[in-house]
C-alpha positions in Angstrom: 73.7 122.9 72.1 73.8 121.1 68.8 72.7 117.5 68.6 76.3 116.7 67.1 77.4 118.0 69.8 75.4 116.9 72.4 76.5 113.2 71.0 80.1 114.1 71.3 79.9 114.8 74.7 79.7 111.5 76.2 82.8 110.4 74.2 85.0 113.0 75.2 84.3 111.9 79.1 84.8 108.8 78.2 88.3 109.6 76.4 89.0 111.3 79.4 87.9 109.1 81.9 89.9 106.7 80.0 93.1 108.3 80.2 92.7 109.5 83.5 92.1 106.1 84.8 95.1 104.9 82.8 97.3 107.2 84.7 96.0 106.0 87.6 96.6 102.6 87.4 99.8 103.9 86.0 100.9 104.8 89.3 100.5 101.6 90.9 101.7 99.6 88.2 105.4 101.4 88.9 105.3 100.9 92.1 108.3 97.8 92.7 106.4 95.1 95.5 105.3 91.8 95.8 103.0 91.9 92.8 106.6 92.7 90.5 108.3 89.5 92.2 105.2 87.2 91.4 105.3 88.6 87.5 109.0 88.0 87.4 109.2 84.7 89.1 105.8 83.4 86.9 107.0 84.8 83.7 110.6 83.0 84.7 109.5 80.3 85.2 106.5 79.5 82.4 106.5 82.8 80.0 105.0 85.9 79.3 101.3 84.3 78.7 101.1 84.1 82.9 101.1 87.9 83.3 97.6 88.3 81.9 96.2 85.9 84.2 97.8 87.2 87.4 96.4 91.0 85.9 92.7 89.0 85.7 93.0 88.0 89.5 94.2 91.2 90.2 91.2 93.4 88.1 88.6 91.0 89.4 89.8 92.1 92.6 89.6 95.6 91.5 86.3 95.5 90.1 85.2 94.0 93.7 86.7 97.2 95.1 84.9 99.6 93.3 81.3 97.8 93.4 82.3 97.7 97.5 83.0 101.1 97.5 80.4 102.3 95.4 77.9 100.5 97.7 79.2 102.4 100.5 82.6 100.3 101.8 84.2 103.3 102.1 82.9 104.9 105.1 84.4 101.9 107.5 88.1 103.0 106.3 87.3 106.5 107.1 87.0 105.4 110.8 90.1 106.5 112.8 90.3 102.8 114.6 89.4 101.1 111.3 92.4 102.8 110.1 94.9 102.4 112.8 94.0 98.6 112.8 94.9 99.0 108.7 98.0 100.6 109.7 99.4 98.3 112.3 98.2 95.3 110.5 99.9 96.5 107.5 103.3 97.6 109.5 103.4 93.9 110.8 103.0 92.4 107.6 106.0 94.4 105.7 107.9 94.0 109.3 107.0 89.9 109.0 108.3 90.4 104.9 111.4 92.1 106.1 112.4 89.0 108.5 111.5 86.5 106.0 113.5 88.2 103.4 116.7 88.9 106.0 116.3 85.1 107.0 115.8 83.3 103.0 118.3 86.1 101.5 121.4 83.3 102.1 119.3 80.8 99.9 118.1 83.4 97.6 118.5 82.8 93.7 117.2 84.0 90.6 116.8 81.0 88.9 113.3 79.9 88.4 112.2 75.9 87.5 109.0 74.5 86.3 107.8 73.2 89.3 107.2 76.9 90.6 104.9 77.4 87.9 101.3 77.8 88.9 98.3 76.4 87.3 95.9 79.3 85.9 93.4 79.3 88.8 96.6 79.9 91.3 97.9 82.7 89.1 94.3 84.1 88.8 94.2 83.5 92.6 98.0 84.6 93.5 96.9 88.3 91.2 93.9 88.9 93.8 95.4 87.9 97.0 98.9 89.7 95.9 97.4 92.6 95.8 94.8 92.6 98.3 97.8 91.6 100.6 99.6 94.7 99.5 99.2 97.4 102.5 100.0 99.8 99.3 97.2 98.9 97.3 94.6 98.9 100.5 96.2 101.8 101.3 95.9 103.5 97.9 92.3 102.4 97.6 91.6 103.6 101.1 92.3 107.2 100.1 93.1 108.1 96.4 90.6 105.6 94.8 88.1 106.2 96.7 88.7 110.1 96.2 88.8 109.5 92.5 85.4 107.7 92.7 83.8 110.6 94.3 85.6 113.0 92.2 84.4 111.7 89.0 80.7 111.4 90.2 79.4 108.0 90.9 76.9 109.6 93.6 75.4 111.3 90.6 75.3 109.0 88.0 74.7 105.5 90.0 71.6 105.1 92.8 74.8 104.3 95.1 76.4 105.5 98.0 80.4 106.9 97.2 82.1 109.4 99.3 85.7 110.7 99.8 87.4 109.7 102.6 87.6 112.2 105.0 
């Protein structure tokens, strides 16, 4: 193999890499949940400028993920009772969500007013615990992100431990 072409290599995975994880995140992004409703209601109520700071808390908690994960955080989750706690923990949270919304729906408006604004720490904060709150986004790094970690070869390139959940 050409030097030239031995440089280009590492770029092209990159590029890919790129948009692979792109589409990823793409997914979750779509998906409609608690982390749309704080956007909305922040953006509502003190502009556009409080979605990037609600994405920080949200990709610092990401980064956290993978660093976990990489260092081997994923073999707990693959644990049949580590994952039926997940599961019921996560059905009583949506079930708790469901009542609250059923019970506040009367009140409900889509007015938003200052005073709901949070400072920048709390929308860094509210990114993070939004999503780690989420059973869809434990869930989805329980089994596709930590799939996609293995798949694209951390055991090889990093000293670390990764594995797909199994």
């Amino acid at each position: 193999m050409s030097t030239a072409a031995t440089a280009a290599a590492p770029s092209a995975g990159l590029g890919r890499t790129f948009v692979l994880s792109w589409l990823i995140a793409f997914t979750g992004a779509v998906t409609p949940g608690p982390m749309l409703a704080l956007v909305i209601g922040q953006v509502l109520a003190q502009g556009f400028a409080a979605v990037f700071l609600i994405l920080l808390g949200h990709a610092l908690l990401e980064l956290l993920m993978v660093g976990g994960f990489a260092l081997g955080l994923a073999a707990p989750l693959r644990r049949p009772r580590v994952r039926g706690a997940l599961a019921v923990l996560g059905g009583l949270a949506l079930a708790w969500m469901g009542l609250m919304i059923l019970r506040d729906a009367r009140h409900a408006s889509l007015a938003a007013s200052a005073a709901s604004a949070l400072s920048w720490p709390l929308l860094v904060a509210a990114g993070a615990g939004v999503s780690l709150s989420n059973p869809y986004f434990t869930g989805w790094w329980a089994t596709v992100g930590t799939g996609q970690m293995a798949t694209f070869g951390l055991r090889r390139r990093w000293p670390l431990r990764c594995s797909a959940p199994g």
